[in-house]
C-alpha positions in Angstrom: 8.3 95.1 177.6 8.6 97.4 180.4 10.7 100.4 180.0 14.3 100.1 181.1 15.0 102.7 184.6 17.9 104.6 183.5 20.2 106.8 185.6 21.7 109.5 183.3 25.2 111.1 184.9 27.0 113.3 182.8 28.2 117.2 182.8 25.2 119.1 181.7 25.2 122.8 180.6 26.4 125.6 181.6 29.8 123.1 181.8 31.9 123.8 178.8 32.4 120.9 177.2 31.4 118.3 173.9 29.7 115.5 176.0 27.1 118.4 178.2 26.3 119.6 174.8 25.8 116.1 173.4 24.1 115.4 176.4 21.3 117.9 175.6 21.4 117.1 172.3 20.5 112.7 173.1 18.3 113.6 176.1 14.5 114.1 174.4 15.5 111.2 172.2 16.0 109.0 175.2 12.8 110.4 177.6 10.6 108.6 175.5 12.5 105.1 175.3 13.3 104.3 178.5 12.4 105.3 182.0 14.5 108.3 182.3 16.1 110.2 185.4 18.9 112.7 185.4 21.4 113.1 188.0 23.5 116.1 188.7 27.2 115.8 189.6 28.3 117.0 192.6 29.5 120.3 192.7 28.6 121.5 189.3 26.0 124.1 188.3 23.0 123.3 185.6 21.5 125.7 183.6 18.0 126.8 184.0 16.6 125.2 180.8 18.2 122.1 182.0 16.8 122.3 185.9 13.0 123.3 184.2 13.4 120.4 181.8 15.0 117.5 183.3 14.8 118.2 187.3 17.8 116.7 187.9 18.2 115.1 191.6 21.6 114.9 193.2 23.8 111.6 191.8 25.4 111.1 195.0 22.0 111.2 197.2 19.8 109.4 194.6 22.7 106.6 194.2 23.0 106.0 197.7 19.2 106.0 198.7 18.5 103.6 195.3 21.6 101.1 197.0 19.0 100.9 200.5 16.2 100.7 198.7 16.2 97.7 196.3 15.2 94.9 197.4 16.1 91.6 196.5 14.9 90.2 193.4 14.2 93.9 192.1 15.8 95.7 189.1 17.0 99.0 190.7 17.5 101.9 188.2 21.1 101.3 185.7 23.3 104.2 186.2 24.6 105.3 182.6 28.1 107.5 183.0 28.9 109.3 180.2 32.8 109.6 180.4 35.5 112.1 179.8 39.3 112.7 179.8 38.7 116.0 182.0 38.2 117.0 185.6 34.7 118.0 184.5 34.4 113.9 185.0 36.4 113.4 187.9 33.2 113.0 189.9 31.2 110.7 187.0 34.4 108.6 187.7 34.2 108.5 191.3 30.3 107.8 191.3 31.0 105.1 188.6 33.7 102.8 190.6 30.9 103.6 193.5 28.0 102.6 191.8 28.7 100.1 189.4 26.5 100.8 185.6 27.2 101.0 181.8 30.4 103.8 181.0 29.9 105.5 177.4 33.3 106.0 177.4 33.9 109.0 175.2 37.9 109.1 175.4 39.7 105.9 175.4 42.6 107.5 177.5 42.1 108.6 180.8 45.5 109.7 182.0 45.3 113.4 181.9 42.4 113.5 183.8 44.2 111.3 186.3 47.5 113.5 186.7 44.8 116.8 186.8 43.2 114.9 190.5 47.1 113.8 192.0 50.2 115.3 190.2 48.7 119.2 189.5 48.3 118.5 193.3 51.8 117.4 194.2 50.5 114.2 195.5 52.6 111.2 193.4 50.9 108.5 195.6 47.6 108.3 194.4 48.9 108.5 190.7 51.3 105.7 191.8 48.8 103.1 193.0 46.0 104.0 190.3 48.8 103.2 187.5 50.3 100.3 189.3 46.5 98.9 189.7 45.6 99.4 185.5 49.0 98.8 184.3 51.3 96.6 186.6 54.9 97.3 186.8 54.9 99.2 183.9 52.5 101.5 185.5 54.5 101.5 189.1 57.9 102.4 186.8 56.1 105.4 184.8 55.1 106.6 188.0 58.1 106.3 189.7 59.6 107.9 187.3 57.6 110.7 188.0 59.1 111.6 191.4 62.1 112.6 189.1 60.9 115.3 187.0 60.7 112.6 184.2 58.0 113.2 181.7 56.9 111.7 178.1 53.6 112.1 176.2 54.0 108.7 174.9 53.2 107.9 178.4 49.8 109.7 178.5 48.5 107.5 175.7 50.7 104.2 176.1 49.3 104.0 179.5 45.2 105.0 179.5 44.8 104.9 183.1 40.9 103.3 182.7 41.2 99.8 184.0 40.3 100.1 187.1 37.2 102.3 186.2 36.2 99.6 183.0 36.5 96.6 185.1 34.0 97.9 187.9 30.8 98.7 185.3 28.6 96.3 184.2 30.1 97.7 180.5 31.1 99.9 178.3 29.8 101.7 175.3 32.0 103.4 172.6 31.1 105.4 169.4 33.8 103.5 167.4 34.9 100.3 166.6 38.4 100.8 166.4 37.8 101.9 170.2 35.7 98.8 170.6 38.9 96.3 169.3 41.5 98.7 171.8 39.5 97.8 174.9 38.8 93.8 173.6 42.7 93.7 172.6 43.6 94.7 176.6 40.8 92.8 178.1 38.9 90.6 176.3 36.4 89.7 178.7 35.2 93.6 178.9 31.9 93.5 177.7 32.2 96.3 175.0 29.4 98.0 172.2 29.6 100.2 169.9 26.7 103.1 169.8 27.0 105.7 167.6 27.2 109.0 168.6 23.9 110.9 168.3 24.0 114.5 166.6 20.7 116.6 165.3 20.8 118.1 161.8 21.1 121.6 161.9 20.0 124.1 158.9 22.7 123.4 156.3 24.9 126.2 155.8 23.8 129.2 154.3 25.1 131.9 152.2 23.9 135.0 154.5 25.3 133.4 157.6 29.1 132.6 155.6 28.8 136.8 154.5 27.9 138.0 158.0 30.6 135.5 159.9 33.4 136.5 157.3 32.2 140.4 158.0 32.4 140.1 161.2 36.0 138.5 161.4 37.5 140.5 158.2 37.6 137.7 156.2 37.7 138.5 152.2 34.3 138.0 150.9 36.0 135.4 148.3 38.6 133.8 149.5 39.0 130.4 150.6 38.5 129.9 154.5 40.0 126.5 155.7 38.6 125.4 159.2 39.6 123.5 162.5 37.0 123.2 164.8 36.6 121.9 168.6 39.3 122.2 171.6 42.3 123.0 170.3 45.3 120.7 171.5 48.7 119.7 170.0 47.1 116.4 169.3 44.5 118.2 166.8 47.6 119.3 164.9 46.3 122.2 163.7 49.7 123.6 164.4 50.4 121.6 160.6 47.8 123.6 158.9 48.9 126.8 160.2 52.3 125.6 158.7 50.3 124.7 155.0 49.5 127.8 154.6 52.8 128.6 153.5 52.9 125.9 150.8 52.7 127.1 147.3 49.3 127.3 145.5 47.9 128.4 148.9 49.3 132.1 149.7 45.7 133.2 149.3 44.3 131.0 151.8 42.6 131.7 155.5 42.6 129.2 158.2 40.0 129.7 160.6 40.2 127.9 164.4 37.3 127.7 166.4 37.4 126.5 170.0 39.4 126.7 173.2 42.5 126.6 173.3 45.1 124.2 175.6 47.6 126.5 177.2 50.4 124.2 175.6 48.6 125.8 172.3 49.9 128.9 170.6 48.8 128.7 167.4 49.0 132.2 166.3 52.7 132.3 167.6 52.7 129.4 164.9 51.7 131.2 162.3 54.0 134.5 163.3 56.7 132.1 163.0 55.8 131.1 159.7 54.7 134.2 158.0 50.9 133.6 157.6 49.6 135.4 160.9 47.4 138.0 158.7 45.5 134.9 157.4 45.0 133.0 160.3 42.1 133.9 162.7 41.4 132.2 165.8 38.1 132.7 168.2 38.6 130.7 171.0 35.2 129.4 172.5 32.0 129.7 170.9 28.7 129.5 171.7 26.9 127.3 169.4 24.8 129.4 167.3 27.9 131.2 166.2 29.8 127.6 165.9 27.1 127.2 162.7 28.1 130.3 161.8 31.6 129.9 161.8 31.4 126.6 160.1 29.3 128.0 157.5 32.3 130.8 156.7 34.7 127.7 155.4 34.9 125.7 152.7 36.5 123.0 153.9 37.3 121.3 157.5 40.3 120.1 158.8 40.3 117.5 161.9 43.6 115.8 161.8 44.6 114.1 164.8 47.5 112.1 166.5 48.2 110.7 168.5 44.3 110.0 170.2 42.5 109.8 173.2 39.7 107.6 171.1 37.6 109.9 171.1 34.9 110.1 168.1 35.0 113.8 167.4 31.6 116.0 167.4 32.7 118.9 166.7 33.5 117.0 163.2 30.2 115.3 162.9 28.7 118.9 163.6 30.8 120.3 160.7 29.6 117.2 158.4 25.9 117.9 159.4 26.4 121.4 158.1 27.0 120.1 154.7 31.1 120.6 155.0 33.2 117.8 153.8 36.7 117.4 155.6 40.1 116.3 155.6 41.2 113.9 158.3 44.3 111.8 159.6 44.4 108.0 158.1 44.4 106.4 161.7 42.6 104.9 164.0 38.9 106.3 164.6 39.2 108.4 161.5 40.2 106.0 159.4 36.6 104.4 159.4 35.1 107.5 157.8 33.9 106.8 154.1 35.9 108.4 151.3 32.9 109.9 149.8 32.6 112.7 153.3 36.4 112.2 154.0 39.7 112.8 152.4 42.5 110.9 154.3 46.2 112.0 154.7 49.2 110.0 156.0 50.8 110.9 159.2 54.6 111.4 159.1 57.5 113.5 157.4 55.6 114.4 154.3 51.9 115.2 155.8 51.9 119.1 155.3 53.0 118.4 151.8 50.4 115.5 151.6 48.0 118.1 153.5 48.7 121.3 151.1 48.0 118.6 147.6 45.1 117.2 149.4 43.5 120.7 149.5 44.7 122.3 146.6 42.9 119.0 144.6 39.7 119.6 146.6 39.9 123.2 146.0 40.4 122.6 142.1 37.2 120.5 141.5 34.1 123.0 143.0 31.9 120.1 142.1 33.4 117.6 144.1 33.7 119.1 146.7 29.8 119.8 147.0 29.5 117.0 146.1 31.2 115.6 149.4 29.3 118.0 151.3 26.1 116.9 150.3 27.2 113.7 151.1 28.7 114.3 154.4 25.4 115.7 155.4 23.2 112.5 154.5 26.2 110.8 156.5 25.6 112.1 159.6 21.6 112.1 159.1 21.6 108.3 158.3 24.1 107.0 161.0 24.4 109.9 163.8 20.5 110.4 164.1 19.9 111.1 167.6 16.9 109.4 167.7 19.1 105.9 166.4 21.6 106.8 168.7 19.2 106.8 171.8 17.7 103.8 170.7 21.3 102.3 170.6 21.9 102.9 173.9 18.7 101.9 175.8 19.1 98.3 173.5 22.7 97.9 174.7 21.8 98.9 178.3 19.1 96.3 178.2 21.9 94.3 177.4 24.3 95.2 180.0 21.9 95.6 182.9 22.6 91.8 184.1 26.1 91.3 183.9 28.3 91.3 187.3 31.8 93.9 187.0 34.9 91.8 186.0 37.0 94.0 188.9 37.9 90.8 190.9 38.6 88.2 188.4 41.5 89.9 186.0 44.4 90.8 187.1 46.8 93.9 185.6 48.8 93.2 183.0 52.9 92.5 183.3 54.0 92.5 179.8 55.3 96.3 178.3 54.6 96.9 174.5 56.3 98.9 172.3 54.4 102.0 172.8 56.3 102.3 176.3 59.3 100.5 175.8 62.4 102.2 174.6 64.2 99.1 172.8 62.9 96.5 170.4 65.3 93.4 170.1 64.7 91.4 166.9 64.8 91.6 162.9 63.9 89.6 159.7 64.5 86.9 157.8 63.6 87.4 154.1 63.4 84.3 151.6 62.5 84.9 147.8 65.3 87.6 146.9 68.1 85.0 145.6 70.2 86.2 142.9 70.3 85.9 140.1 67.1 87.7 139.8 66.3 89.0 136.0 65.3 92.5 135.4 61.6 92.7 134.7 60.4 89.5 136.5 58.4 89.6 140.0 58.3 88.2 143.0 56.8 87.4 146.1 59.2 87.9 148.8 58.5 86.4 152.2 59.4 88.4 155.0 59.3 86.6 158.6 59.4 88.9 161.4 60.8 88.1 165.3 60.0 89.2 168.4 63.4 88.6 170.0 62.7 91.1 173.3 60.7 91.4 176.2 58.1 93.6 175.0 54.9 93.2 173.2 55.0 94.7 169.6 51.4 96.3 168.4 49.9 95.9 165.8 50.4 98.4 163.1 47.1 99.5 163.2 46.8 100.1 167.1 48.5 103.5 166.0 51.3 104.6 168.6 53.3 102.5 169.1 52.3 100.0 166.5 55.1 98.0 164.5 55.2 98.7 160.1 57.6 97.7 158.2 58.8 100.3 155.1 60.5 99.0 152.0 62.4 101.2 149.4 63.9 99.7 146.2 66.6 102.1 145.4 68.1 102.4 141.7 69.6 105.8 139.9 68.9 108.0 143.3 65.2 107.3 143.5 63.2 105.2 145.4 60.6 103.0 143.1 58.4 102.0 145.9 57.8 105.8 147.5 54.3 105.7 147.5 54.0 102.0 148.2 52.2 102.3 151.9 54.3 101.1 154.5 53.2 97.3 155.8 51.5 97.2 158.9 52.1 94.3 161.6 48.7 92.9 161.4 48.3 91.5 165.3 50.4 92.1 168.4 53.6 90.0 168.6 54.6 88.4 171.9 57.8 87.8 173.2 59.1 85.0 171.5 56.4 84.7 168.3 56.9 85.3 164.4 55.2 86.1 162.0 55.3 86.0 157.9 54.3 88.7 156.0 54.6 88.8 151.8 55.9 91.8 149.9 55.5 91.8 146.0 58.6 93.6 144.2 59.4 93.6 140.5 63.4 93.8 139.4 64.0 97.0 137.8 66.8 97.3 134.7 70.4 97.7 136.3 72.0 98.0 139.4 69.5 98.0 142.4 69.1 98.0 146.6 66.6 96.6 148.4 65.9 97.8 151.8 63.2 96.4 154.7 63.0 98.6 157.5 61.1 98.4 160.9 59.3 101.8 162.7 57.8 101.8 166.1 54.7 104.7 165.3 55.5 107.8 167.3 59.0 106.4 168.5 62.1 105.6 165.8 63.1 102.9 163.1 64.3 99.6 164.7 68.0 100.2 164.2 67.5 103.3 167.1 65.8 101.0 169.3 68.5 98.5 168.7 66.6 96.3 166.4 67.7 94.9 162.8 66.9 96.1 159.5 67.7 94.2 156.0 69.1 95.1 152.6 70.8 93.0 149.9 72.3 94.9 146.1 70.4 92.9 143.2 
């Protein structure tokens, strides 16, 4: 078989950011699988290791002059984008929707890239017709609002802002499959895979390079050194580990962030506030050797996240490879980590609490927890090899190469879901809980859910916006189902559908209230949104 002509067009080094350095990192892997050219983007510098390895020609020039070139019946070279939520992409974008090829799409939302090219501008009418064009009259109202002063995060990540760009490739590659279901859930005709994301095994960590990095930052040669790694965003929540610090059992402590920071970051004004500012110690950008460094100074990692962009996280991986085990968010893209690498902590009113006992457990049982970095390590050599992640790609290119963009056949969708809307009409009906019930004895309620309104209700897995239900069985002040997890919606609800869910509950002894209540992730219970809730005494 011949080898596949691929176009590679992606920020390269010196550019500060996780998919140049990825990009170095998959590049040998791929040279000798395919037939491999690299394309600079317009208007960004490459490094000279980069320009004496690669030779990489201009996108826009080689694009163009491949477009005259090919004649018909020919297979002319696949462009491969490798995209990101940043204006470091703004061009890979542009040349993508130009030249349609297969997007890696690295962050599922695209929207702060989007406001970065039009609104940081003052130009609304650009940001107007892109939204309108991915997200119909929900997009057009956002927008609109817009020219108002309005503004909402929820907005950033309820509406991605990648439609337009997805429906113009021949398709799109992801490093997750929770990603993989998002983009089938909003169009299932996108031709989606899943690739994992290839990183190289470094040296695990060792004990001379924890003593120098701790000497060097004045970190107690014994203590325990907690660490967040990668850009640091209010979305990384690191802003709730700061705020562990202060939880019992943990006054003795050091939290340790690594990476850039977003200017709507102030972590160490955080941690003033909070009266742990002597133990926590942040960098900012790092070049990589001393990333290794730094990761080998901690004991444990923490990468919690919420809400997301999609993304599949490499500064994590990288932490992983160094033989680190780490604690992340249950949701979405991190929920598919394996237990044995990975503790998971509930998002919500009680997750520095659940953060702080999470820790504190880890931190109690030494063997364990190398254990899990032992573990973490083989993870990331068995499934995030670079050499199986090249291989990936070239496979699902070959894949891709034939297929025609979807651009003119779908048309933006109408219907607002509950990660946008602000009201959700509807409630429950609940059959099972007739009295008399007798103390001791269970049951299988059945609880039938209905989508009375005009927007869609997610799933409760899709994360923001996603519909759970909570249930609480209250008798002598205490709630017996605390830790019962809340139930998730399992599939989107449309205007108009039901659907039945079953909840098992045992009577207690003596006097009793049960309570079913709906949440909207990220937003408020159903009785704020004007919704309906149920309860009945047993």
């Amino acid at each position: 078989m011949a080898p596949l002509p691929l176009d590679y067009i992606s920020p390269l080094p010196p550019v500060r950011s996780g998919i140049s350095d990825y990009s170095v990192d998959l590049l040998p892997h791929l040279e000798s699988r395919c037939d491999l050219r690299v394309l600079r983007l317009p208007g960004q510098a490459v490094s000279e290791e980069v320009e004496k390895r690669w030779h990489p020609q201009p996108a826009l020039e080689a694009l163009e002059a491949q477009q005259e070139e090919v004649e018909p019946g020919e297979n002319p070279r696949l462009p491969v984008y490798h995209m990101g939520n940043n204006l470091h992409h703004a061009a890979v974008a542009d040349l993508a929707e130009s030249f349609p090829g297969v997007l890696v799409l690295h962050d599922l939302v695209l929207h702060h890239l989007l406001m970065e090219r039009t609104l940081a501008h003052g130009e609304l009418d650009p940001y107007l017709h892109r939204l309108e064009a991915d997200h119909g009259l929900l997009g057009r109202a956002v927008a609109w609002a817009r020219r108002w002063g309005a503004y909402s995060d929820a907005s950033l990540f309820a509406l991605p802002a990648h439609r337009s760009l997805l429906l113009a490739q021949r398709g799109v590659l992801v490093h997750s499959q929770w990603a993989a279901e998002m983009l089938r859930d909003e169009e299932p005709a996108l031709a989606v895979r899943v690739i994992p994301m290839g990183v190289p095994l470094p040296p695990a960590a060792d004990e001379d390079q924890r003593a120098v990095f701790r000497q060097r930052l004045g970190l107690p040669e014994h203590s325990v050194v907690l660490g967040s790694f990668g850009f640091q965003t209010p979305i990384k929540r690191t802003e709730k580990a700061v705020e562990m610090l202060a939880q019992p059992g943990l006054e003795e402590a050091h939290l340790l962030i690594v990476g850039q920071a977003s200017e709507a970051s102030d972590l160490l004004a955080e941690a003033r506030r909070g009266g742990v500012a002597e133990r926590v110690h942040v960098t900012g950008f790092l070049p990589y050797g001393e990333f290794e460094s730094a990761i080998a100074a901690t004991d444990l990692c923490l990468n919690l996240r919420y809400p997301t962009a999609g993304e599949t996280s490499a500064s994590l991986l990288r932490v992983l490879a160094m033989g680190r085990p780490a604690i992340v968010s249950d949701f979405a893209q991190s929920a598919e980590l394996p237990s044995r690498i990975a503790v998971k902590v509930l998002l919500g009113t009680e997750e520095v609490a659940a953060l702080a006992a999470a820790v504190k457990q880890l931190l109690g049982a030494p063997e364990k927890l190398q254990a899990m970095g032992r573990a973490a390590r083989s993870y990331v050599a068995e499934v995030h090899d670079p050499g199986k992640a090249a291989e990936s790609l070239v496979e699902a290119c070959r894949e891709l190469a034939p297929l025609s963009p979807l651009q003119a056949t779908c048309a933006p969708p109408e219907v607002p879901s509950t990660l946008t809307w602000g009201a959700v009409r509807g409630g429950f009906e609940v059959a099972g809980a007739d009295l008399p019930w007798p103390p001791g004895e269970r049951r299988e309620l059945s609880l039938t859910v209905t989508n009375q309104g005009s927007s869609r209700w997610l799933a409760g897995p899709a994360g923001a916006g996603g519909v759970v239900f909570q249930v609480e069985l209250l008798s002598a002040g205490e709630d017996l189902l605390r830790d019962r997890p809340w139930i998730p919606l399992p599939v989107a609800l449309e205007p108009g559908e039901s659907r039945r869910l079953t909840v098992p509950i045992r009577r207690p002894p003596g006097a009793a209230q049960l309570k079913i209540a709906g949440h909207v992730l990220g937003a408020a219970g159903f009785e704020a949104l004007g919704g309906q809730n149920w309860e009945q005494a047993l």
